[in-house]
Each structure stands twice: as structure tokens, then as C-alpha cells.
C-alpha positions, 0 to 999 in steps of 0.5 A: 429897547433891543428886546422890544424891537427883536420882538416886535420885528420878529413877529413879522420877520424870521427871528434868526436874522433879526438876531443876526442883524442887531447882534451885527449892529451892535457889535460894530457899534461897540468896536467904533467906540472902542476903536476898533475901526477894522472889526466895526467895518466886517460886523458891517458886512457881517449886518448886510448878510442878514439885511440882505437876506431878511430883503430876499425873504421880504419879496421872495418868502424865502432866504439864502440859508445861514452859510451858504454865499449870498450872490449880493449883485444879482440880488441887488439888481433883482429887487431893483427890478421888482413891480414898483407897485409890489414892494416899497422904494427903501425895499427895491432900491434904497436899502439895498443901495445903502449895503452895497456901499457897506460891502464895498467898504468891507471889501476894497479898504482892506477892511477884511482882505489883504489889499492894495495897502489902505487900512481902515479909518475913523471916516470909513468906520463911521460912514458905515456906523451911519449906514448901518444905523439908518438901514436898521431904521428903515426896517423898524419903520416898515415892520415896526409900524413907526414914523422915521423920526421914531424909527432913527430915535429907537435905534440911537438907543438900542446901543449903549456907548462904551467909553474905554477911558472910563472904568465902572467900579459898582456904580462909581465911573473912574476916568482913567485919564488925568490929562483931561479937563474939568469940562472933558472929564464930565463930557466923558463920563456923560458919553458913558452914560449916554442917554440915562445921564447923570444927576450933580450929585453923581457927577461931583462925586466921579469927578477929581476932588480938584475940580468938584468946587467950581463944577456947576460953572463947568457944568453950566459953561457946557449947557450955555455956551458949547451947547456939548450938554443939556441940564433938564433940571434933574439930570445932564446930558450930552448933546450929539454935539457933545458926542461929535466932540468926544469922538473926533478928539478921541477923548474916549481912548486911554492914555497910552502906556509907553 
């Protein structure tokens, strides 16, 4: 799916920033789902340098070069200024709006700086997750040539989640965490495999030999009644209110070594 959307976006924009601004995206994905909630924040400021510069290319034919410090303020208030009639609203005004914001996390949470003692946290690392995604969205939608709704579903599956507690050995998913459950035991491994899923087959042979005799009443306990999972027949899924509860009870870090 990235392929595609580099390609169909750098058809229209230039290839270097598009490059800059998926690898960006992508990388403060991973470090959020990883927990690694300081580096996710500076990939966001590294993402608004790009996204700021595909912006200046965007209204002016030109862009700050790679290196050479970007005056974000007085390009802020620049595109804000333009003819209404000359570029869309999310170009003038919303995008820019939107980064502005990610910058001021980066810069005043102590996200790349020595500050005045705050460190970065989940709330700040996942806003700016959020920021970044929709930001994204808005160019696939304007130089994409898709619907919004199309555009938001593109770009939750550009990035595949990572879940640091589950090891890959050739195929067979390990959950290196023996305190969880039946049901966050298979939550976990279906956040890992995000939106391709996993057939009952699959899941009864990852799982612990324990829990494998009462794993479809698990399994359908989570469709039915948590609503964490979709079973379409063939396969499970999770369901973003599966990966909420994955996320806010960070069932995806490992166990500690003391």
C-alpha cells in the first residue's frame, strides 16, 4: 500500500519529500507502538518538515532545500494569506494549522530539547500519532484523487503495528508474556497482525497448549461481547476498540526483567 500511495503521490509532488514524509509517518508510528513515545514525537517534527515543504511547493513551485532551516511561522501565516480562491482550505489554513501544533509539542514537552522538566507521554505521543495520520490523509486526498473516508482507510494501512511482546519465529507468533489471559493472549497476537488477521487454525496453534480447549468460546466472547474482534467467517480481526484496549493497557510491552 505505501508503494502505491509514494507513487501515485509523487507523480504530482516531488519524490524526495514524499519519501521524507512516509518514512517520517512510519517511523513515529513504530516508535508509538514500540513506546517509544520521545522518538515518535521528533519523527513528528521531522514529518512537518517535509509536510511543510511539499506545502510551499504546493502554492509557490518551489521549496526550502533539505538542510537549510524552514521559517515555519512566516509560512504559516503566508499560506493563510493566500487567495482563497487559489488553493484549498486544508492547504492555506488546515494543514498548516494542524503541524503547527505537532511543532509545538516537539518543541515545548521537552520532546527534543532539554526543557522545564516535562517528559514526553503516552497523551502527547498519540495526539501527535493522530495529527500525523490525518495530515497524511488530507494529501492522499487532494493529490490522490480519493474520498476522505478512502483517504484515512489508506493511511491505517500503510503502517503495520508492531508488538514488541510477540516475537516471529518463521511464521509462528510467540507471546513473550505468560501473565496474560486467554482473550489478551489472542488480542495481542491479532494486533500484530493488524489487518490480514488470523484464521483459528492459526490462533490455536500460537496460543498456550492450555488455553487452546476453550479458545472459541474465547474467541467468540470477544466478537459477541467486547465487540475487541470481528470474525468474518474465515478469519479474526481486531476492531479499533480492540487496539484502544491494547494500547491504553500496554499489553504490547514485555514483561520487564528485574
Amino acid at each position: 500500500m505505501r508503494s502505491i500511495v509514494q507513487a501515485q503521490l509523487a507523480a504530482t509532488l516531488p519524490s524526495k519529500l514524499v519519501d521524507e514524509l512516509l518514512e517520517a509517518h512510519a517511523e513515529a508510528k513504530r516508535n508509538l507502538y514500540l513506546g517509544g513515545l520521545r522518538l515518535s514525537e521528533v519523527e513528528g517534527g521531522r514529518f512537518c518538515e517535509a509536510a511543510f515543504r511539499l506545502l510551499e511547493e504546493i502554492t509557490q513551485g518551489t521549496f526550502t532545500p533539505l538542510g537549510i532551516q524552514l521559517h515555519s511561522e512566516s509560512l504559516i501565516q503566508k499560506l493563510e494569506n493566500l487567495p482563497k480562491a487559489a488553493h484549498p482550505d486544508a492547504v492555506r489554513i488546515h494543514i498548516p494549522r494542524a503541524l503547527r501544533l505537532v511543532y509545538d509539542i516537539r518543541n515545548k514537552r521537552d520532546a527534543a530539547h532539554l526543557g522545564d522538566g516535562i517528559d514526553p507521554n503516552l497523551q502527547d505521543a498519540t495526539m501527535v500519532a493522530a495529527v500525523l495520520d490525518w495530515v497524511l490523509a488530507e494529501f492522499i486526498r487532494l493529490y490522490h484523487n480519493v474520498k476522505a473516508d478512502e483517504a484515512q482507510r489508506i493511511v491505517e494501512h500503510i503502517v503495520t503495528r508492531v508488538a514488541p511482546v510477540v516475537q516471529d519465529f518463521n511464521g509462528f507468533l510467540k507471546v513473550l508474556k505468560p501473565s496474560l489471559s486467554a482473550g489478551e493472549h489472542c488480542l495481542v497476537l491479532l494486533y500484530q497482525r493488524d489487518a490480514a488477521g488470523a484464521t483459528f487454525l492459526e490462533l490455536e496453534a500460537w496460543v498456550r497448549p492450555a488455553m487452546r480447549p476453550n479458545l472459541r468460546t474465547t474467541l467468540k466472547r470477544m466478537v459477541d461481547q467486547k465487540d475487541w474482534v470481528h470474525f468474518d467467517g474465515a478469519s479474526y480481526r481486531i476492531t479499533r476498540l480492540g487496539q484502544m484496549e491494547i494500547e491504553n493497557r500496554r499489553l504490547i510491552e514485555p514483561t520487564k526483567l528485574v
